[in-house]
PATI-858918 format. One line per 4 residues: their letters; for each residue x, y, z of C-alpha. Coordinates in nm, 4 decimals. Each point is the difference from the previous one (the first is absolute). Example, Ala and Ser with C-alpha at 12.3 -4.5 7.8 and 13.67 -1.06 7.14 Angstrom:
BEGIN
AS> 1.2300,-0.4500,0.7800; 0.1370,0.3440,-0.0660
// end
This chain:
BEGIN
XXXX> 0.0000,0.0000,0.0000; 0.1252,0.3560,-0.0999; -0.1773,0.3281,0.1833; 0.0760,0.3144,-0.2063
XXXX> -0.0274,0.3196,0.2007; -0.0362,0.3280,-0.1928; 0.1767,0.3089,0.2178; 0.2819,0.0544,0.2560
XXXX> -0.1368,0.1978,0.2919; -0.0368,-0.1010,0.3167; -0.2446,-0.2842,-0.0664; 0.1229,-0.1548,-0.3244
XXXX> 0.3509,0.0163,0.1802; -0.1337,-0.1966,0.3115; -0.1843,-0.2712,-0.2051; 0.2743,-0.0800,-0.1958
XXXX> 0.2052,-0.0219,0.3239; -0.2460,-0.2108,0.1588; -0.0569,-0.2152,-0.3186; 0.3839,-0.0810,-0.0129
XXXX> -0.0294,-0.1246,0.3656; -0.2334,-0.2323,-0.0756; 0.1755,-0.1448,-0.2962; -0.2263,0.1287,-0.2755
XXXX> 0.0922,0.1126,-0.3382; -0.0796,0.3263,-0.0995; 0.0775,0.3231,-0.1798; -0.0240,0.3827,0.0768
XXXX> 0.0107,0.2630,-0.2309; 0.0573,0.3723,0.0924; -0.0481,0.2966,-0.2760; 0.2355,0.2347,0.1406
XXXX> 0.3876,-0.0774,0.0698; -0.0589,0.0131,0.3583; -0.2230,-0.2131,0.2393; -0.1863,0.1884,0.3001
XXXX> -0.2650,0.1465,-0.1525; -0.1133,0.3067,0.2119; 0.2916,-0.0930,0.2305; 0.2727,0.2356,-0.0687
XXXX> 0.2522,0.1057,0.2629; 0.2214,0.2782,-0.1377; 0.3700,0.1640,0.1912; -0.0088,0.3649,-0.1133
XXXX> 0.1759,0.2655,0.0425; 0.4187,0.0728,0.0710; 0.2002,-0.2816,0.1046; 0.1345,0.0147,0.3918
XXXX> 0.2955,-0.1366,0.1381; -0.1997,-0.3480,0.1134; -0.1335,-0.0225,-0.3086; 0.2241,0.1052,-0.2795
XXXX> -0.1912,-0.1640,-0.2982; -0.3068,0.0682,0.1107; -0.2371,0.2883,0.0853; -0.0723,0.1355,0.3864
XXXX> -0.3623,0.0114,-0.0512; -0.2313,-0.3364,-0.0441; -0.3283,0.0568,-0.1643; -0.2677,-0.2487,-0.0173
XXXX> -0.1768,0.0680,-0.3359; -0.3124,-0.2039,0.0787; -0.0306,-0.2200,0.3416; 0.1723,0.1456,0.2630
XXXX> 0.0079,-0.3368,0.2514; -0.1973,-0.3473,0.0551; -0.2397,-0.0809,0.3114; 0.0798,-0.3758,0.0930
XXXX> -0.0216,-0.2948,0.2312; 0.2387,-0.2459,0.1396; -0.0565,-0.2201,-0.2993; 0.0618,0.2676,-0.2428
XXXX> 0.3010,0.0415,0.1647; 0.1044,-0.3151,-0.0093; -0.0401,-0.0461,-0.3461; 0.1814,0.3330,-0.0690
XXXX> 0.2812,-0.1811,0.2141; 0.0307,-0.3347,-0.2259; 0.0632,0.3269,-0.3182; 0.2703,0.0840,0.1903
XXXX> -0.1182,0.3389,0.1064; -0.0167,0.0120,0.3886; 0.3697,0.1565,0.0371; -0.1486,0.2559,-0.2330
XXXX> -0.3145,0.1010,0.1769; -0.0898,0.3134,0.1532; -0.2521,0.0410,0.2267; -0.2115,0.3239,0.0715
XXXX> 0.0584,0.2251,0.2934; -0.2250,0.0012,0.2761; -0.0387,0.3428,-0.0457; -0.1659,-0.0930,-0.3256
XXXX> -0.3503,-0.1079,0.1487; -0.0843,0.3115,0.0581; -0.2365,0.1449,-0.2967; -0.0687,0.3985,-0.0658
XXXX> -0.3019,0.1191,-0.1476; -0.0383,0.3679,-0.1660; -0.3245,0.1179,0.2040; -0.0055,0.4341,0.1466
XXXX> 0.2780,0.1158,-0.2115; 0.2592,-0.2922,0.1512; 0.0811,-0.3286,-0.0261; -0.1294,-0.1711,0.3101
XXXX> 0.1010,-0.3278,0.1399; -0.3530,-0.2654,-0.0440; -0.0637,-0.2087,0.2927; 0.1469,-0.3548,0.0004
XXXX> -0.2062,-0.1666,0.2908; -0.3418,0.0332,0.1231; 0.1581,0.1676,0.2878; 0.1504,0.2819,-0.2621
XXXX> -0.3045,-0.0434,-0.2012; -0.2044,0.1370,0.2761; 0.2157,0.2456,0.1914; 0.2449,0.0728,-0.1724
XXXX> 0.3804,0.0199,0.0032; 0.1886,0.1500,0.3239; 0.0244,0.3794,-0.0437; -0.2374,0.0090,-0.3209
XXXX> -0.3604,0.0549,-0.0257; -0.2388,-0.3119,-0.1099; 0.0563,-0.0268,-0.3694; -0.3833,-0.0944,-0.0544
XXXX> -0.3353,0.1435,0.1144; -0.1750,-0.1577,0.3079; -0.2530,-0.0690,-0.2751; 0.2292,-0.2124,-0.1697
XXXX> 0.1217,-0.1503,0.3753; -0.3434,-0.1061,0.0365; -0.1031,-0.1653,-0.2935; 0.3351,-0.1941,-0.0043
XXXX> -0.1754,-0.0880,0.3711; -0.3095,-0.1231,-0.1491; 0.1617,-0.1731,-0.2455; -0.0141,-0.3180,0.1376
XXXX> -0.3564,-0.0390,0.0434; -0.0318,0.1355,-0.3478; -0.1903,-0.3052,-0.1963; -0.0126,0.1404,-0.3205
XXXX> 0.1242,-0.2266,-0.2836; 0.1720,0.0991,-0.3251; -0.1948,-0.0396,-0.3043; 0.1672,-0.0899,-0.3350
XXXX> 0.1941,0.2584,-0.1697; 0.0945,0.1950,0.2937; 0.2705,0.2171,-0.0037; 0.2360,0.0501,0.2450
XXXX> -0.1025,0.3623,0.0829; -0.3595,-0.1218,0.0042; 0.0744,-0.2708,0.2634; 0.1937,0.2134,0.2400
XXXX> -0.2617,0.2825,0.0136; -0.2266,-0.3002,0.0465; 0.1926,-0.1162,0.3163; 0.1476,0.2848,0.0985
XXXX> -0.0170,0.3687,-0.1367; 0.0702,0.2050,-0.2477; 0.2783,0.1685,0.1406; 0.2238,-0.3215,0.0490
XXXX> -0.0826,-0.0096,-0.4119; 0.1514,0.3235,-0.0490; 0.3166,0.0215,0.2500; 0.1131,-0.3530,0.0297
XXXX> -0.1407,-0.2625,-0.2827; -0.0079,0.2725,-0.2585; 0.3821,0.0592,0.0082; 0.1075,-0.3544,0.1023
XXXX> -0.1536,-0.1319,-0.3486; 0.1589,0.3092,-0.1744; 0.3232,-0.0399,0.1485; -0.0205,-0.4140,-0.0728
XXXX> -0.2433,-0.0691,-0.2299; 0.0613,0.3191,-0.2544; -0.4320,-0.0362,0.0363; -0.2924,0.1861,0.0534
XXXX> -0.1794,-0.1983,0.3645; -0.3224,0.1218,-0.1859; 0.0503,-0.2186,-0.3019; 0.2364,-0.2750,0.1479
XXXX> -0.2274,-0.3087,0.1012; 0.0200,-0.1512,0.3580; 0.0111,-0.3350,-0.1143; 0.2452,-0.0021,-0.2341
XXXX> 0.2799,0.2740,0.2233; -0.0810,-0.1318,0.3475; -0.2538,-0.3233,0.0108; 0.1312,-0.0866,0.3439
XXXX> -0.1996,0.3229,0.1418; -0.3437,-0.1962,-0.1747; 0.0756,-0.3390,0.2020; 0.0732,0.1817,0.3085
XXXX> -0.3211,0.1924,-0.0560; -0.1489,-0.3185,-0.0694; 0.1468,-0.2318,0.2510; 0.0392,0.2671,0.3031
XXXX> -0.2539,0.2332,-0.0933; 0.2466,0.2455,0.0852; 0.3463,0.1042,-0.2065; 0.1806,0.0993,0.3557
XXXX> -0.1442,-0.3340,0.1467; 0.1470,-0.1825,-0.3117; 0.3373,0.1904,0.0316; 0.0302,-0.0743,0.3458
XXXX> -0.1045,-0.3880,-0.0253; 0.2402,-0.0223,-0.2506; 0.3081,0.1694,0.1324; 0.1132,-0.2260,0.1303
XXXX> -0.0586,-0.2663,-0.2140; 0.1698,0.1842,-0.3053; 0.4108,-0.0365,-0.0334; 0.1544,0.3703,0.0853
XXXX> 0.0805,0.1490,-0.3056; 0.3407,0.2059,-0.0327; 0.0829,0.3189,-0.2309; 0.3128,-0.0391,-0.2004
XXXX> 0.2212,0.0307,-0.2870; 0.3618,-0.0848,-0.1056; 0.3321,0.1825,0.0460; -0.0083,0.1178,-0.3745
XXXX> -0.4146,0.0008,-0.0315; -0.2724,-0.2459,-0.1357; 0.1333,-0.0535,-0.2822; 0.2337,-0.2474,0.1693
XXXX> -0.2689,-0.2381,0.0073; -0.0827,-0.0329,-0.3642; 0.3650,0.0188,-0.0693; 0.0722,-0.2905,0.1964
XXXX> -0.2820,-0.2129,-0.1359; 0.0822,0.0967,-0.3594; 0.3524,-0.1622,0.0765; -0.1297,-0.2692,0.1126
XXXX> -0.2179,-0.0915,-0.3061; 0.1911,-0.2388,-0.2472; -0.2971,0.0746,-0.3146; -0.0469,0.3874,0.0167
XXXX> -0.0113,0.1269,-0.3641; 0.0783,0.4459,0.0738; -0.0854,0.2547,-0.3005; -0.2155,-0.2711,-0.1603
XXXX> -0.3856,0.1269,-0.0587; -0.2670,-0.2508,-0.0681; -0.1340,0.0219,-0.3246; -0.2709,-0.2029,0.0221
XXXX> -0.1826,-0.2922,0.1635; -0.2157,-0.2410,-0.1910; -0.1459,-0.2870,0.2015; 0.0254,-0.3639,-0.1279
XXXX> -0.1602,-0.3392,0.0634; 0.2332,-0.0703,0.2352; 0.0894,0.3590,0.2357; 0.1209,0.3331,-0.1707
XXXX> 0.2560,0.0871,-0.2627; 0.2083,0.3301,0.1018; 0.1555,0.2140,-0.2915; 0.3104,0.2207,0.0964
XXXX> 0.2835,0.0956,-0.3037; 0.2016,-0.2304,0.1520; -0.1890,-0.2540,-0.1335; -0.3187,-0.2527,0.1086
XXXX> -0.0529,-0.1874,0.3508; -0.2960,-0.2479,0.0460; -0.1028,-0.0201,0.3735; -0.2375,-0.1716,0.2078
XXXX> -0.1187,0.2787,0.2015; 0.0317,0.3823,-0.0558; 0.0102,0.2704,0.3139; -0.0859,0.3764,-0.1289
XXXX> 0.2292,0.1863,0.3046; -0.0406,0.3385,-0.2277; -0.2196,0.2946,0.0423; -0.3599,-0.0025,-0.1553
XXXX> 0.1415,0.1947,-0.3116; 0.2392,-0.2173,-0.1087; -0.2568,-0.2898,0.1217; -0.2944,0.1154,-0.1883
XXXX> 0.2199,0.0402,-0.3388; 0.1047,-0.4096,0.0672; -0.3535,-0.1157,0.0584; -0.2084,0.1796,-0.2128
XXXX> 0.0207,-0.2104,-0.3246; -0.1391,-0.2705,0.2566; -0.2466,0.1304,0.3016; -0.1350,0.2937,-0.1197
XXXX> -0.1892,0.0697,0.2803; 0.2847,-0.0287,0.2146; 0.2359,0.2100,-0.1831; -0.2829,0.3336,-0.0216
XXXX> -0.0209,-0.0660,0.4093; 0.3957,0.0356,0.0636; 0.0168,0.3191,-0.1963; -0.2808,0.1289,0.2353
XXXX> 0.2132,-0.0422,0.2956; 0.1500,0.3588,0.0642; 0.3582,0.1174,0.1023; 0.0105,0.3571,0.1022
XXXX> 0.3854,0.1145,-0.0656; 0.2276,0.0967,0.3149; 0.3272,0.1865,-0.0123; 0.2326,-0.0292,0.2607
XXXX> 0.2143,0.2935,0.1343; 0.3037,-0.0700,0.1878; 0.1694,0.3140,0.1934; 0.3055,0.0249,0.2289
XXXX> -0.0121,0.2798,0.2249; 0.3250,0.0643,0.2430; -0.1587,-0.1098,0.3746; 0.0922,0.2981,0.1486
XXXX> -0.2906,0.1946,-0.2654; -0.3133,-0.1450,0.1248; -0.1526,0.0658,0.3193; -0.2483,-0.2903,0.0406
XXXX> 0.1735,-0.3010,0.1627; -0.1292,-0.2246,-0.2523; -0.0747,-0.3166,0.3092; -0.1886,-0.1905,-0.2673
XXXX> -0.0950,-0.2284,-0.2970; -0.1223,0.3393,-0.1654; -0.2759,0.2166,-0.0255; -0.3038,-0.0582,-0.2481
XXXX> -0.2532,0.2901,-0.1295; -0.3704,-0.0715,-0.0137; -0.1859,0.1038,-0.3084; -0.2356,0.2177,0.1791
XXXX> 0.3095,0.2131,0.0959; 0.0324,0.0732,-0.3616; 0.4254,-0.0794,0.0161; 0.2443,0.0128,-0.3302
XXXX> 0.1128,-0.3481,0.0937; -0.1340,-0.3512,0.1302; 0.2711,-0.0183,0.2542; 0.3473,0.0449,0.1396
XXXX> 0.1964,-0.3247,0.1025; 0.2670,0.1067,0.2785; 0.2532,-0.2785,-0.1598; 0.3298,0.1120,0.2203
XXXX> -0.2056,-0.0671,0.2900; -0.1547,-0.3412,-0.1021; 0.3537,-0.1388,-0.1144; 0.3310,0.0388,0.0614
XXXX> 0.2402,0.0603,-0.2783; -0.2176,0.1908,-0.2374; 0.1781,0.3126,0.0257; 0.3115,0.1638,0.1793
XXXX> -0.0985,0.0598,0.3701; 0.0301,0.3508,0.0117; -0.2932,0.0255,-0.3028; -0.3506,-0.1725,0.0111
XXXX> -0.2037,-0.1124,-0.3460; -0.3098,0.0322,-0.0666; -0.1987,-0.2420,-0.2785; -0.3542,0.1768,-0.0610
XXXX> -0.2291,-0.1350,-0.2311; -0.2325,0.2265,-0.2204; -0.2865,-0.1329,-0.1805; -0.2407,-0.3123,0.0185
XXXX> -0.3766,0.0004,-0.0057; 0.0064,0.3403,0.1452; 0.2578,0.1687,-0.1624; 0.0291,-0.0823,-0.3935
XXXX> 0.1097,0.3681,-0.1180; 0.2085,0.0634,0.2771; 0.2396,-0.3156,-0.1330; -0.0060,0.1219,-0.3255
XXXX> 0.1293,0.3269,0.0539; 0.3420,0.1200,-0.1312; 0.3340,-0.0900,0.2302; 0.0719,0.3417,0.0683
XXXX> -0.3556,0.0797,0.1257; -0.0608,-0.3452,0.1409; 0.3232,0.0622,0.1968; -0.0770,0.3771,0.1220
XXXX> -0.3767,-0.1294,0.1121; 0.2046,-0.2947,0.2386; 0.2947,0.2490,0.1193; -0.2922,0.1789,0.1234
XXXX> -0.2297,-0.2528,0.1607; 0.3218,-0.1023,0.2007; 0.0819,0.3269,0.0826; -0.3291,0.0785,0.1639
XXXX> -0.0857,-0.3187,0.1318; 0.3811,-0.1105,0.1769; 0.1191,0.3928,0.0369; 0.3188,-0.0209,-0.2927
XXXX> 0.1747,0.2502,0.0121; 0.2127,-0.0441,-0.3337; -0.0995,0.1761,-0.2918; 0.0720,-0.3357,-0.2141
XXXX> 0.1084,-0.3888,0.0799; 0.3573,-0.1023,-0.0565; -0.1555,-0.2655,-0.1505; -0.3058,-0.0834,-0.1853
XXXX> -0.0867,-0.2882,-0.2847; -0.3818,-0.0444,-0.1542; -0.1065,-0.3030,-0.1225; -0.3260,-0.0490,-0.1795
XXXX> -0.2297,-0.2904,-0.0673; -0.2675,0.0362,-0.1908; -0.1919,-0.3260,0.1214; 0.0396,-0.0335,0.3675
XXXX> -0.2241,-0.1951,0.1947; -0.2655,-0.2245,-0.1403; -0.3116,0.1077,0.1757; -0.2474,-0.2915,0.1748
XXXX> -0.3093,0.1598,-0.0838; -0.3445,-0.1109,-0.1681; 0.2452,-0.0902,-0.3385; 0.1836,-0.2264,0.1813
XXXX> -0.3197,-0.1935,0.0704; -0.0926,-0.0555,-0.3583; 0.3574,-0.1454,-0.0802; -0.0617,-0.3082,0.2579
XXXX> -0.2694,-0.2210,-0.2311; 0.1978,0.0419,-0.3210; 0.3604,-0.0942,0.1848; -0.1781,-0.3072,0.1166
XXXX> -0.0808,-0.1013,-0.3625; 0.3678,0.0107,-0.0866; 0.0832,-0.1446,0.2385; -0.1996,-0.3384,-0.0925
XXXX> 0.2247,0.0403,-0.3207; 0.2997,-0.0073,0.1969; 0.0821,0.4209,0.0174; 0.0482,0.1066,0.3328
XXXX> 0.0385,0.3771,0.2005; 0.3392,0.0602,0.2199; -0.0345,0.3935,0.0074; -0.0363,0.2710,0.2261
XXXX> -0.3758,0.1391,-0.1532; -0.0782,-0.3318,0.1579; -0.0402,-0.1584,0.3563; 0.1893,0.2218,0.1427
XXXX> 0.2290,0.2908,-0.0884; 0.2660,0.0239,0.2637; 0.3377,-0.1157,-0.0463; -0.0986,-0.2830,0.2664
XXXX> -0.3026,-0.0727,-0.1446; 0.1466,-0.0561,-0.3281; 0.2923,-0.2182,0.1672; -0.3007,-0.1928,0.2172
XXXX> -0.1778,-0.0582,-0.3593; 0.2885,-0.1099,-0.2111; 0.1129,-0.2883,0.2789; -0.4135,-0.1093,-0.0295
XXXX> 0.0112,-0.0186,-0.3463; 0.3083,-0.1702,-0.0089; -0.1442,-0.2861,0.2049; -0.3413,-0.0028,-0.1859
XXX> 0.2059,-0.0350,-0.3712; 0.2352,-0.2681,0.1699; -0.2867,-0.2400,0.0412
// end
């Protein structure tokens, strides 16, 4: 048997890993001349001293870190990769949120949720304290198609929408919580609701049950990871676009210009683009419901200020700006404090992403006035001082995020059709868009295609 896998992301990289565990033939083929996908981990800027070949600053061009378990960590291990793991600062759990002209720190507990950090006011209204209160005996149950703003006005109010799960799915998910669907982003909150009648009752029943999950990275960034997998692969073909697929009496043929390769099974790990342009000539249906699924673009901004010019202490992951604050970007990542080694120690760097659901012109606009608009968000929100960076790199990309919302829906009857011919889904538009989810998916497809 010979499993064909179509793209060299994160998934398609981890299948073919997993496949060559097991002993099972297969074949990967990647259109650029460089596996990852959207993980790219960049050293910019003048060399130092420690690093003469390389730049001081490291820039994370999409995913900034990974959110894993013990076992993830123990397969990261048999890679190879546990000398070269990073883990996030405690300092790091901390979130800001832009809300009265500052970026305030949200509450992490329900102690914090209700009264607030030491020294600060209560970030939310005793409205909002109560029906967080009541939400326990809340019996309400989601109907279908709910969205994820829907269901938390539903169970709790409108204000936890707008100033915590408005620009948590911004900052994540690129998305809009209005059109993002609660079963497809989060369909643990619909069993809890369902099992617990409560989402705190669920979350507490289940901490304990649920392996702690750690923030981290790798001494030179994610892209470590798909590195080390794509060195591991013995039958990865680089800068070799598929053609074509035509499907035979016995599994699929796969075109490329380096020739013709018969296999058993074929994986699409490629966005719903490229997907839709393979498929069409044989699911029509599915191939007009992949080009329905929307990416909004996202550019990142990377800038390097000098420590000493910028007043706010930056004891954070980052801060994140809610739509109804009307913001230039989606967020500001505080990477010097999350990692070590991303910058000299007398500078900090800032990532901030502009764009998503929310923000389609503002990540289309020119460098220069994309990068005046983000010098000045930083200024006022973290008091810079400097009238420029000593450092700054953009880096667009013009489909982000796949979003789960109604589209993604339509997409599930049609993949299960192809799927009875053999044509299966390893992608992030699918199941999960995380960088563990797609990890999580790969190793269950793996096992499913070995049998």
């Amino acid at each position: 048997m010979t499993i064909g896998i179509i793209g060299a992301g994160i998934s398609g990289l981890t299948l073919a890993y997993e496949l060559q565990r097991r002993g099972i033939n297969y074949h990967i083929w990647e259109a650029t001349d460089q596996p990852g996908g959207y993980i790219k981990s960049r050293r910019e800027g003048p060399a130092t001293s420690a690093n003469p070949n390389e730049g001081s600053y490291l820039c994370e061009l999409g995913p900034n870190s990974l959110l894993g378990d013990a076992d993830l960590l123990l397969w990261l291990d048999e890679l190879g990769l546990t000398p070269e793991l990073t883990f996030s600062k405690p300092v790091s759990k901390a979130r800001y949120i832009f809300r009265d002209g500052e970026y305030r720190q949200l509450p992490s507990g329900p102690l914090s949720l209700l009264f607030g950090h030491i020294g600060e006011s209560s970030f939310f209204s005793w409205k909002t304290k109560l029906a967080i209160l009541r939400e326990r005996n809340n019996r309400t149950i989601s109907p279908p198609g709910e969205t994820l703003a829907q269901f938390f006005r539903r169970r709790f109010s409108s204000e936890i929408v707008d100033y915590a799960l408005g620009p948590f799915v911004a900052g994540i998910y690129a998305g809009d919580p209005e059109q993002l669907l609660v079963s497809e982003t989060f369909p643990v909150l619909l069993r809890y609701e369902k099992e617990y009648g409560s989402v705190l009752r669920g979350l507490i029943k289940n901490q304990s049950t649920t392996g702690r999950r750690q923030s981290f990275s790798f001494r030179e960034g994610v892209q470590m990871l798909t590195d080390a997998l794509a060195a591991k692969l013995t039958n990865l073909s680089l800068n070799t676009p598929v053609e074509r697929i035509s499907q035979t009496s016995n599994g699929w043929q796969v075109d490329t210009k380096e020739g013709t390769q018969l296999v058993d099974k074929l994986v699409l790990a490629i966005s719903t683009d490229a997907a839709a342009r393979l498929v069409e000539l044989h699911y029509t249906d599915f191939a007009r419901t992949l080009l329905n699924i929307a990416y909004p673009p996202m550019t990142a901004v990377h800038s390097v200020y000098k420590r000493a010019d910028v007043r706010h202490p930056l004891n954070g992951f980052g801060g994140l700006n809610p739509k109804v604050e009307g913001r230039f970007a989606a967020g500001h990542i505080w990477s010097s404090s999350i990692f070590d080694g991303r910058c000299p120690t007398d500078e900090v760097l800032f990532t901030t992403f502009v764009g998503g659901q929310a923000g389609v012109c503002n990540a289309q606009l020119p460098d220069d006035v994309l990068a005046d608009n983000v010098h000045q968000e930083l200024t006022e929100g973290f008091g810079v001082t400097a009238a420029t960076p000593v450092f700054r790199a953009i880096y667009r990309w013009e489909r982000a995020i796949p979003q789960y919302d109604i589209n993604i829906v339509a997409v599930k009857q049609p993949l299960k059709a192809a799927e009875a011919d053999q044509l299966f889904v390893c992608a992030n538009w699918y199941g999960g868009v995380s960088l563990s989810d797609c990890i999580g998916k790969a190793k269950k497809l793996a096992e499913q295609l070995s049998n």
